[in-house]
Wavefront OBJ file of the C-alpha trace (Angstrom):
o trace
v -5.314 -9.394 44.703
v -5.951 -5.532 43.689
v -9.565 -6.068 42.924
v -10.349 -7.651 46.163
v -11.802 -5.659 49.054
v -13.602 -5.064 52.173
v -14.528 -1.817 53.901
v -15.647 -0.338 57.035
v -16.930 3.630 57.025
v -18.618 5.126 59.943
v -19.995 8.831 60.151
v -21.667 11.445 61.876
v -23.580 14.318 61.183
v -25.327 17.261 63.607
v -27.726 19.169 61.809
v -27.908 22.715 63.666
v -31.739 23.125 62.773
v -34.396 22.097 60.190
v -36.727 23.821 58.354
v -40.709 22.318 59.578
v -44.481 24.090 59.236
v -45.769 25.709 62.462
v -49.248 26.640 62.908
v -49.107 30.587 64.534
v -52.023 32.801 65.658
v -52.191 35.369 62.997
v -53.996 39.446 63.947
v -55.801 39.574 60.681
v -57.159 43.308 61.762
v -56.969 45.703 58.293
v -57.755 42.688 55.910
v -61.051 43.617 53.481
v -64.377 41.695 54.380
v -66.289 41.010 51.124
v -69.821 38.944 50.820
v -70.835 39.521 54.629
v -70.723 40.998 58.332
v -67.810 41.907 59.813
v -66.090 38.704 61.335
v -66.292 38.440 65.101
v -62.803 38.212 65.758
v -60.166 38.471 63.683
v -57.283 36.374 64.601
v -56.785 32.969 63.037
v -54.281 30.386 62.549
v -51.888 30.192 60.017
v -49.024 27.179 59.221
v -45.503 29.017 58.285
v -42.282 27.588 57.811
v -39.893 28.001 60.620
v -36.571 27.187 61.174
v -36.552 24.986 64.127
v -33.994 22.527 66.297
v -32.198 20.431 64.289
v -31.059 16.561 65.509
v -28.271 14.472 64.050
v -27.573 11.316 61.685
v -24.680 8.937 62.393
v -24.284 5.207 60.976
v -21.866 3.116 59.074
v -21.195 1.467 56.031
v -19.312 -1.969 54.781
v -18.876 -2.807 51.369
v -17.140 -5.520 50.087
v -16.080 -6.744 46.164
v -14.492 -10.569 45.549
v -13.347 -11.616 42.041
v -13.777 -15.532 42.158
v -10.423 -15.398 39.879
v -9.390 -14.603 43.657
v -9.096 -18.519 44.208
v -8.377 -20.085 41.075
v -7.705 -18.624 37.525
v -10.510 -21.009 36.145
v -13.208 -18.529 37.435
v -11.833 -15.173 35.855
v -14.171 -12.278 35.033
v -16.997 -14.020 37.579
v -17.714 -12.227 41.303
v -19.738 -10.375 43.437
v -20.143 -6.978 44.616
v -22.149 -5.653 47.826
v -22.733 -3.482 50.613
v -24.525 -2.299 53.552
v -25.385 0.567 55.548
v -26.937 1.333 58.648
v -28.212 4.942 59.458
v -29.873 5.989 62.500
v -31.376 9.615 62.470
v -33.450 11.803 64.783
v -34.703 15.472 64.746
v -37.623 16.985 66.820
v -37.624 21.173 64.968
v -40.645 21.765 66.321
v -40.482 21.019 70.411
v -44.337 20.436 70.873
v -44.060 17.267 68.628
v -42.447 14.059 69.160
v -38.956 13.401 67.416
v -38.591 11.580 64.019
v -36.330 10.517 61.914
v -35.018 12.309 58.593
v -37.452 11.756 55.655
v -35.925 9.759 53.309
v -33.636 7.338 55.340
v -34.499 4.167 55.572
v -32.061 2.657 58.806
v -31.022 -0.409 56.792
v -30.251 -0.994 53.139
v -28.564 -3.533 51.488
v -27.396 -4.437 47.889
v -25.399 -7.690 46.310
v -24.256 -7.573 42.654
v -23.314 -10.960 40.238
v -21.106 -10.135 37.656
v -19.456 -11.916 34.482
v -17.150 -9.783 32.502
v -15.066 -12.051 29.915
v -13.780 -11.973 26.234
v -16.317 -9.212 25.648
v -19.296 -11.049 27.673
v -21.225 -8.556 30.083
v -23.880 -10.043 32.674
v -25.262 -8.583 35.907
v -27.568 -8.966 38.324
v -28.367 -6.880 41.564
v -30.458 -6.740 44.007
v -31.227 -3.776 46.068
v -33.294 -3.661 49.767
v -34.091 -0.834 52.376
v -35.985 -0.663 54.917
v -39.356 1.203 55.673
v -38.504 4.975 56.150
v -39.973 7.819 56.442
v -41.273 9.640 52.786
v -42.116 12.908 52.167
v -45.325 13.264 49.480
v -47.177 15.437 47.873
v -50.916 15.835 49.823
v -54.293 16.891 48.672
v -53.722 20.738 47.347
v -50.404 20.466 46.418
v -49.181 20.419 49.536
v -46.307 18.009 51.353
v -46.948 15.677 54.138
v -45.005 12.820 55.819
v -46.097 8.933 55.613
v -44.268 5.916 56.495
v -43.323 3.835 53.454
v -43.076 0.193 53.257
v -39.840 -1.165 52.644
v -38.972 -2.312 49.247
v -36.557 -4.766 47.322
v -35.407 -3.837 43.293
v -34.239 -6.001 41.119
v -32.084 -4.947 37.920
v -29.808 -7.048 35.224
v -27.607 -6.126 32.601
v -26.522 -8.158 29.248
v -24.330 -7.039 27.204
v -21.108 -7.798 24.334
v -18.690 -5.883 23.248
v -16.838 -7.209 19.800
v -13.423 -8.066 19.557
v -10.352 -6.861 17.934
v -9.932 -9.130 14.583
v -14.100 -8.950 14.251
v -15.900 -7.615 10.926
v -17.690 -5.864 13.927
v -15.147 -4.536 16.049
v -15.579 -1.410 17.876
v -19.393 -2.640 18.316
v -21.133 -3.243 21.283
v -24.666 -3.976 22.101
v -26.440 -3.548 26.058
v -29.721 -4.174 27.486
v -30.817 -3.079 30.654
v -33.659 -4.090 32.340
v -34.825 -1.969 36.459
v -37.361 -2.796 38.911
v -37.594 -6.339 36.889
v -40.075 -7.432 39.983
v -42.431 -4.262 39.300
v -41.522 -3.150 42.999
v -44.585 -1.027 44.152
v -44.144 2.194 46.479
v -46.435 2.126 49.293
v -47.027 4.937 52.210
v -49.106 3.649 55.332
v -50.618 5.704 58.303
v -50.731 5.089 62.324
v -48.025 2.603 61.534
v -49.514 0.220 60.788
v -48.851 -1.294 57.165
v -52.516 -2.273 56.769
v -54.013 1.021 56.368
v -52.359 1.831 52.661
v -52.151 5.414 52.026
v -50.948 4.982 48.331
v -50.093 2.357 46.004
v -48.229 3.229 42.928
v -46.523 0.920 40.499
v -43.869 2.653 38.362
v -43.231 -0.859 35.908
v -40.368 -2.592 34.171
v -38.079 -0.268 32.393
v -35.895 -1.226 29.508
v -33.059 0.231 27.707
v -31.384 -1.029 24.827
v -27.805 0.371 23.533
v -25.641 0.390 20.833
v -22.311 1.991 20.458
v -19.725 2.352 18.017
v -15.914 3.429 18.879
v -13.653 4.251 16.096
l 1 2 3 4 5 6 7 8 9 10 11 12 13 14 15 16 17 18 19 20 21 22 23 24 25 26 27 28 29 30 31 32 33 34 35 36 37 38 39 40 41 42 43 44 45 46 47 48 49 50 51 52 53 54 55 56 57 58 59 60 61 62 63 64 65 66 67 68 69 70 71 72 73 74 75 76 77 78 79 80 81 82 83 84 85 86 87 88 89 90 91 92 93 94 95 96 97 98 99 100 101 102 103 104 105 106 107 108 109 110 111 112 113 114 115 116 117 118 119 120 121 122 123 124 125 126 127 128 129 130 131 132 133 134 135 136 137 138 139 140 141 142 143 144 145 146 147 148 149 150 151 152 153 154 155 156 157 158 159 160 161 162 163 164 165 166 167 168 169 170 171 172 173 174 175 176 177 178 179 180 181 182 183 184 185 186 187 188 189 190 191 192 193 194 195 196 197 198 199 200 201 202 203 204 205 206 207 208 209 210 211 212 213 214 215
């Protein structure tokens, strides 16, 4: 059928550089001295942001969708939805430090979707997993530093109805949503080792309920 699919994407990207902090010796000659002697020496260090090397990302993707109406009429508006993709990613900007991957990427993630869509009946589930990767947050002062975050698994459904032609109501639907149904927590760890919890934060359940009129 038309609604039936499976597909297979790979790509490939080369990043020419990336922006990281480097810590530079700084001539600090000519700045003012307040509150006591003259300082010994005066270079320091500084961090800046530099433009460094850059690295690359390559991966692929398959996704596949399969009404169940596929194999016998009896099962219309049932099926299932899902995908996954794997990304591999490496840059090392700054050449004194070892090479990492891109913050943000996690190298596998997955998600499968249930769906019923009939005589104005709306239900879904889904189910979304990646991997650990590596997360950019914000530090002590304000400023950004990099910690490996646990992997994570959200859960989300939908209900919904829509009213049909010939109804007192029609042109009426109602929807509620429910996200992160499990009360997924994100978690950062250091030395790589998931026992030694950097942060712990629990965002909750979220709900949303709809109504819409069409006319």
């Amino acid at each position: 059928g038309r609604e039936a699919y499976v597909s297979v994407a790979g790509f490939y990207k080369n990043l020419k550089s990336y922006i990281y902090e480097q810590s530079v010796l700084f001539d600090f000659t000519g700045f003012p001295v307040s509150g006591g002697p003259e300082p010994v020496l005066r270079q320091g260090f500084v961090n800046i942001w530099s433009n460094g090397k850059g690295g690359h990302i390559q991966g692929f993707e398959l996704a596949g969708s399969l009404p169940f109406s596929t194999f016998t009429p009896a099962l219309e508006g049932l099926g299932v939805q899902g995908s996954y993709s794997y990304t591999d990613s490496n840059i090392q900007p700054d050449p004194n430090s070892p090479s990492t991957p891109l913050p943000g990427l996690s190298k596998h993630v997955w998600n499968a979707t249930a769906y019923f869509e009939k005589s104005g009946i709306q239900l879904r589930g889904s189910v979304r997993h990646r991997s650990s990767f590596l997360a950019e947050i914000s530090a002590f002062g304000g400023g950004r530093e990099r910690r490996m975050a646990q992997g994570e698994t959200v859960v989300d459904a939908q209900i919904g109805y829509e009213f049909q032609r010939g109804s007192a109501l029609e042109g009426l639907s109602i929807l509620l949503q429910g996200y992160n149904l499990t009360n997924e927590p994100f978690v950062t760890y250091v030395n790589g080792d998931e026992r030694q919890v950097r942060d712990y934060q629990e965002y909750g359940r979220r709900f949303l309920v709809g109504v819409n009129y069409r006319f």
